[in-house]
N, C-alpha and C positions, 0 to 999 in steps of 0.2 A: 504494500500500500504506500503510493507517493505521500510525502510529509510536505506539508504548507508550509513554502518559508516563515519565519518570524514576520518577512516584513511586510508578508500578505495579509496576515490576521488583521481583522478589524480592533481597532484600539477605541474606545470612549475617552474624550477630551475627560483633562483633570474635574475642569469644572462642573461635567456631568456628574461626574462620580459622587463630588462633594454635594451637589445639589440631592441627587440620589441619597445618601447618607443621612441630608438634612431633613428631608421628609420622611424616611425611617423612623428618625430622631423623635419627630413630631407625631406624629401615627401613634409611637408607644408611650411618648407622654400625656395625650390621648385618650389611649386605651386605657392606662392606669390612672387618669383623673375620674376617668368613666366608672370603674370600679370603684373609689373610694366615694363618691358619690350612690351611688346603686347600694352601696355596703349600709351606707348613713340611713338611707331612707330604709332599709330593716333593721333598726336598731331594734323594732322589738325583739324579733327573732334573734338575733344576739343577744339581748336580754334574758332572754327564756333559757338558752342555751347554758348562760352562764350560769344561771341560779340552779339550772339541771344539773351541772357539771357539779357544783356546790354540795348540793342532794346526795349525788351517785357518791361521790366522794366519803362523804360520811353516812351511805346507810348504813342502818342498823345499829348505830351508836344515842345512846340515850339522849346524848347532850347534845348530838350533831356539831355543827361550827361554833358553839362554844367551848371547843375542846382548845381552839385559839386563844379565847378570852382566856381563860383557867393557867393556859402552857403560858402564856406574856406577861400574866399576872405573878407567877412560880419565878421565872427569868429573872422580872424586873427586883421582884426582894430579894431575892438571893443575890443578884451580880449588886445592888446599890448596897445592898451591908456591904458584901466582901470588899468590894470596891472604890466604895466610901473612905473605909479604913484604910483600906492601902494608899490614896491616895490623900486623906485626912480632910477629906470634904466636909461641908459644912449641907448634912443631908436636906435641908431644907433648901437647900439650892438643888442641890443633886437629883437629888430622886426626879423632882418634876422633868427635867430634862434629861436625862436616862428614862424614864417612861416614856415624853418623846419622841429622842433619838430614836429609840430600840422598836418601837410604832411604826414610826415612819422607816427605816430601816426595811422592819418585816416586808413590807410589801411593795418596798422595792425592789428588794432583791429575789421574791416570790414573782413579781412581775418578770424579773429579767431572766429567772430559770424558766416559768412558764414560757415566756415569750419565744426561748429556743426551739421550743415545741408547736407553737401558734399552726404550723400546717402538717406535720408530720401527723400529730394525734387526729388531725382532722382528716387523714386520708381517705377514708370510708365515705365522707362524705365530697370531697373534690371529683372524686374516681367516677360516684354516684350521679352527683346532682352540678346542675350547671348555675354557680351559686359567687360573688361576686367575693376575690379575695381578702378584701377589708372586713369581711363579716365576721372570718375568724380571728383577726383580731380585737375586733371590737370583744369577740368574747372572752378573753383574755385580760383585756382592761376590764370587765364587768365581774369575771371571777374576782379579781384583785380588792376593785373597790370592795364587794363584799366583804373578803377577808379583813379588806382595812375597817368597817366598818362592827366586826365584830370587836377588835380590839378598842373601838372611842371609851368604852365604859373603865377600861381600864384607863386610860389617862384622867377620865373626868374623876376617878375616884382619888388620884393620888393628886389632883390638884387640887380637891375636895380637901382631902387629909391634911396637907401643909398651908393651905389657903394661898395658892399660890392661883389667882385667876387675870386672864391677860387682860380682861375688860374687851371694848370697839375695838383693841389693838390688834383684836384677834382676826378681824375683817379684813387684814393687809396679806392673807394666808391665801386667800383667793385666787390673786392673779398667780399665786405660785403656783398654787394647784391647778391652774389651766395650763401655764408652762407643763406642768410634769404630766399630764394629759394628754398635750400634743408630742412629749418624748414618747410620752408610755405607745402609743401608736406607732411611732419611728421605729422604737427597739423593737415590736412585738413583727414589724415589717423585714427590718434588717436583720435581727438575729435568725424572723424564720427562713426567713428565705436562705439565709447563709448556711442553717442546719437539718435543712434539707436536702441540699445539695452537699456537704459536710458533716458527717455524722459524728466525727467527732471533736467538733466544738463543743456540743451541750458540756462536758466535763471539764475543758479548758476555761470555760466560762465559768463553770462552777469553783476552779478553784482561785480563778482572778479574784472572784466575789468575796471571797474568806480570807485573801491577804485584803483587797481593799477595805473589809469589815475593821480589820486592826490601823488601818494608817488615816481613818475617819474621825471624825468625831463625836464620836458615838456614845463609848464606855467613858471616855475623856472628852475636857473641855478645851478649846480653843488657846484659852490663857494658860493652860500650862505648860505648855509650848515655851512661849516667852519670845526671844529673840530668834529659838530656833525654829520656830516655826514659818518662816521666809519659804518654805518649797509647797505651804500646804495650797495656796490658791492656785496651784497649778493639781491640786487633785479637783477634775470636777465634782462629784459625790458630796464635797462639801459645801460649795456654794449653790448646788439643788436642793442642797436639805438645807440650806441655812433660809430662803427665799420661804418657804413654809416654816418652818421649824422657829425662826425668830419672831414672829407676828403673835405665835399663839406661845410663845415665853413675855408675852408683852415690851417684844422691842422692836426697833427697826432692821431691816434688812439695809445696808448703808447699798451707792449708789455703783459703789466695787461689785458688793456683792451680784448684783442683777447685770451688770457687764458682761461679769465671767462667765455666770448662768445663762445668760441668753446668747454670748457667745458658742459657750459647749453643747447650747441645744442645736445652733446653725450648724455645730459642728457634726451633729448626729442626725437631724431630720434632713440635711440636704445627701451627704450620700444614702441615706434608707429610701429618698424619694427615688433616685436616678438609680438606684440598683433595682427597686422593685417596678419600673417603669423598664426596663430593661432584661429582666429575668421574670417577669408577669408570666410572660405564653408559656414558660418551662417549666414554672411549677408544678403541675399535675402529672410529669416525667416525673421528676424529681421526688417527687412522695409516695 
């Protein structure tokens, strides 16, 4: 069989190419607005799903999702004595903020295991049903809230105990909790998509999670730090929980703080947009 020279082939100008590209570009940006939108308008369905998943989770158990309440209640006295002492706290500062912390903590870090899983555990139903990929995340942020919402009783009690109450100031928690709303969505985008195709991130993630647990501010406070603490606003973790976590201590989140936070959000919701606008059509290979 004769071979066609090189200089016979037809060639497409550069610029086609690129324009070619750029509407690719466009199409799957697109597609993927098209999902997150379609996803929104069945929130309930998401809804339902999550409080299912909450259910399945703890049948048969007497207490159900109070077994949270009970386990963060246990956590919070034990680590604030131990902890207390070791560092010589002055527990009526401490505790409320170790209740907190360790609160808001939970169900971030619950968020961010879940979230590796956001489409893998939803297989059955990607494979099945022709079902918009934001749904399953949505249900993920919906598990979560729940879980965070079993825990409220314990903070309102230990702020009950020492009378430590933030007053209006606790109303500045808001915009935080919409920031950590729109990450919670980015993470449950990025990580699934990543570990799905990657199976084994979920573990790697799990164990970033358990040193970032220690170099937070969590068990410890900010000021004990001192001068050494110059590396920590390069941890994001801390200035996401400080943007909620400070409002409902009755103070301010200073104008640093929401810098760094809404910087490291840009820095997680723009690549979770452009990867899952991008790897949308393969996920149902992929799981």
């Amino acid at each position: 069989m004769d071979m066609i020279p090189d200089r016979e082939l037809p060639r497409l100008p550069t610029s086609t190419l690129v324009v070619t590209a750029d509407v690719a570009g466009l199409r799957r940006q697109h597609s993927a607005w098209t999902d997150v939108t379609e996803g929104v308008k069945l929130w309930r369905l998401a809804l339902a799903l999550g409080w299912l998943d909450v259910k399945l989770k703890y049948r048969g158990s007497m207490l159900g999702p109070f077994w949270l309440t009970i386990s963060t209640a246990v956590w919070i006295a034990a680590m604030g004595g131990i902890y207390g002492r070791l560092f010589h706290m002055d527990l009526h500062a401490y505790l409320p903020f170790l209740a907190l912390s360790l609160t808001l903590w939970t169900s971030v870090s619950g968020l961010v295991s879940e979230g590796c899983s956001t489409f893998t555990e939803a297989e059955a139903s990607i494979r099945s049903l022709r079902m918009p990929f934001f749904v399953h995340a949505l249900r993920v942020v919906v598990r979560t809230v729940i879980g965070f919402a079993h825990n409220i009783p314990v903070i309102l009690a230990v702020f009950a105990i020492f009378s430590r109450w933030p007053g209006w100031a606790a109303l500045g928690c808001l915009p935080g909790l919409l920031l950590w709303t729109l990450d919670a969505f980015a993470a449950c985008l990025l990580l699934g998509a990543f570990c799905a195709r990657f199976r084994d991130i979920p573990p790697i993630v799990g164990s970033i999670m358990q040193i970032v647990f220690f170099v937070t501010p969590i068990m410890w406070q900010p000021e004990q730090l001192g001068a050494g603490g110059w590396w920590l606003p390069l941890n994001p973790f801390d200035s996401l929980l400080e943007v909620v976590r400070a409002p409902l201590l009755g103070q301010v989140a200073g104008w640093n703080i929401w810098g760094l936070a809404l910087l490291f959000s840009l820095l997680l919701c723009a690549p979770s947009w452009l990867l899952f606008a991008r790897v949308r059509s393969r996920l149902a290979y992929w799981v």
